[in-house]
C-alpha positions in Angstrom: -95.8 -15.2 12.3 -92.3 -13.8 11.2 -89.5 -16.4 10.6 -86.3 -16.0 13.3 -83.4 -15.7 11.2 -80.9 -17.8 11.8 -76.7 -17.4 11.5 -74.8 -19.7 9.4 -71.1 -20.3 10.7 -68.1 -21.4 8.5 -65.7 -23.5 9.8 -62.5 -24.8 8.3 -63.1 -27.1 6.1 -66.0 -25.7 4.7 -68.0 -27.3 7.3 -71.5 -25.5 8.1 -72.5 -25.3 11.3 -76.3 -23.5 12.2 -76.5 -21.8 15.2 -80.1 -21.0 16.5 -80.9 -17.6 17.6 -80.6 -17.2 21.5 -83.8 -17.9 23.4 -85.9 -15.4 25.2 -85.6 -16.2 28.8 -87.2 -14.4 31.8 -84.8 -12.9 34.4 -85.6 -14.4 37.5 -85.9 -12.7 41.0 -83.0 -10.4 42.1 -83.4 -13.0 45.9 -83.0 -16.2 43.5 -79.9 -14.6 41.9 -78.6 -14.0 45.8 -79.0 -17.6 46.8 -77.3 -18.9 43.5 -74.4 -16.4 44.3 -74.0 -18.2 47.5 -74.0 -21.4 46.4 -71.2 -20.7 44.0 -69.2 -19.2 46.6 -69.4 -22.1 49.0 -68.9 -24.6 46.2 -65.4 -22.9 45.1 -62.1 -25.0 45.5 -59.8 -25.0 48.5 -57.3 -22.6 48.1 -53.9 -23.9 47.8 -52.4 -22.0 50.8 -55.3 -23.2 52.7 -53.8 -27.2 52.3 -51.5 -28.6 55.0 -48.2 -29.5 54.1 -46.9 -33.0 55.2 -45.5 -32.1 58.6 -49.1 -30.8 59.3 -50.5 -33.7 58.5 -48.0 -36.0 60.6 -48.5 -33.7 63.5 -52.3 -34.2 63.8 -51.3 -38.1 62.9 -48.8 -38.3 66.1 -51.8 -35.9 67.9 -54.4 -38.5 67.2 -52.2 -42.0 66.8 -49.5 -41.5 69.2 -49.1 -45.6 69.6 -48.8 -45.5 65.9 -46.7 -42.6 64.9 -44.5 -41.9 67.8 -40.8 -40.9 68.1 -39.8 -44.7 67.1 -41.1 -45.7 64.4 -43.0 -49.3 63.8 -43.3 -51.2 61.1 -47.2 -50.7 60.3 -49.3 -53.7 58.8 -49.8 -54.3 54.9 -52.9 -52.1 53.6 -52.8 -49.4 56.7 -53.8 -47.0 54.6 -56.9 -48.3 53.9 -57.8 -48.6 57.6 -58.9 -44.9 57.5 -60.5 -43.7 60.7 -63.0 -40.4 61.0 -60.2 -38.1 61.8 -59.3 -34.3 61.0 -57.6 -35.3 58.0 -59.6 -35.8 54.9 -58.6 -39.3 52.9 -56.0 -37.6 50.6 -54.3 -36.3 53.4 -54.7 -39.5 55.3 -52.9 -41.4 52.3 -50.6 -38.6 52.0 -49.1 -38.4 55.5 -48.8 -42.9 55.8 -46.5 -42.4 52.3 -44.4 -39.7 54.1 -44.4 -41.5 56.8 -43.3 -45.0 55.4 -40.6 -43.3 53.3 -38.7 -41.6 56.2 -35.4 -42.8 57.1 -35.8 -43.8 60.6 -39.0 -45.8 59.3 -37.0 -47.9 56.5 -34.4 -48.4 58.9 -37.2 -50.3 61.4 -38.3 -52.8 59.4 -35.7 -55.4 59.6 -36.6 -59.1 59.3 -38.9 -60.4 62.2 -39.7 -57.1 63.5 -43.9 -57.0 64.2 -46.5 -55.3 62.2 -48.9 -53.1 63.8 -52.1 -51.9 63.3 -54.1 -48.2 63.7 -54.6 -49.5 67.4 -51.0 -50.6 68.0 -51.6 -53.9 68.2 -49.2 -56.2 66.8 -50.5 -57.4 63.4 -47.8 -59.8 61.6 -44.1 -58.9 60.8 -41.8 -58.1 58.5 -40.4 -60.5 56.0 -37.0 -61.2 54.4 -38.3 -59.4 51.3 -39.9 -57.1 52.5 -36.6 -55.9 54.8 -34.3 -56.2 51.3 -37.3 -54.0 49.5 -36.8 -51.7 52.6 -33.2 -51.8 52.4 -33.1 -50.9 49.3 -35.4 -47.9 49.6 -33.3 -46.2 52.4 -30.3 -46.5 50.0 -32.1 -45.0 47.6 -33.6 -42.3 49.5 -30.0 -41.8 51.6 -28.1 -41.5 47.5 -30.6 -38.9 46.5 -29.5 -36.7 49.7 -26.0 -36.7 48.7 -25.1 -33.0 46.9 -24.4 -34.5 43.7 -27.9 -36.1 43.4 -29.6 -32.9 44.6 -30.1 -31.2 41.5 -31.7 -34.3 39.9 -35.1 -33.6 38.8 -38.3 -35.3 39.4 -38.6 -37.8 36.8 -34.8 -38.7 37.4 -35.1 -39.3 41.1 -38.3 -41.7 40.2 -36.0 -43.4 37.7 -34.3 -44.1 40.5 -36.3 -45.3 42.7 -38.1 -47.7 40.3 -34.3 -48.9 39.4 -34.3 -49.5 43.3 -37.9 -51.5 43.4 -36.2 -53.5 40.8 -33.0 -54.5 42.7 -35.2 -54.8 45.9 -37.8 -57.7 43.9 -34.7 -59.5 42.3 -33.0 -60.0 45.8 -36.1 -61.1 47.3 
């Protein structure tokens, strides 16, 4: 029996590395290849045209949750987005359209002090705090400075500078 030969590989360093010859393998059927070709074809990534932007996703939400997400907004409970139902929206999305949601102007401006909480049903599940109003407060100015022209051309990391220096102010006033 012959020996393979095998290729020696220098790498910086002078550091040897020994690469085996390739292996022999049999080809398989041409109708095995067909079925692996599908596979990886169903199995690709969404493409990102193919994603809905955030006033998709708050459509199908006011579609769906119209007791929740109606013209007025309500304050919703602490953790709603963890109440996810078995909806059109995958998780991500779910998650995504509550944030855009709770960050909208006519949302921060609901939750004053007292106001009730409500739930995915739309049943009234606690209320707002003191705190929790300043924290909101503090967000809508936040959000309302960043719309003025002079703050439009901030970019990313600057506006969540901003917003963190906004958490801050909210959690020392509450």
């Amino acid at each position: 029996m012959a020996k393979k030969p095998t290729v020696t590989v220098t790498v910086k360093k002078r550091r040897r590395v020994v690469v085996p010859p390739p292996m022999e393998m049999e080809t398989p059927p041409a109708a095995e290849v067909a079925k692996t070709e599908l596979k990886i074809k169903k199995a690709e990534p969404t493409n990102y045209k193919s994603r809905k932007t955030a006033k998709q996703i708050l459509a199908i939400l006011a579609d769906e949750f119209p007791a929740v997400f109606a013209a007025e907004p309500k304050p919703l409970k602490s953790g709603f987005t963890q109440d996810y139902p078995s909806t059109r929206l995958t998780p991500r999305e779910w998650k995504r359209g509550v944030a855009k949601w709770v960050t909208s102007e006519k949302y921060l401006k609901s939750c004053t002090t007292g106001t009730a909480r409500i739930d995915i049903n739309g049943q009234v599940s606690g209320e707002v705090t003191q705190k929790e109003a300043k924290y909101a407060k503090a967000q809508l100015a936040v959000t309302q400075l960043l719309k003025k022209k002079q703050f439009s051309g901030l970019n990313k990391n600057k506006q969540l500078a901003m917003r963190e220096m906004a958490k801050k102010v909210a959690r020392e006033a509450g």
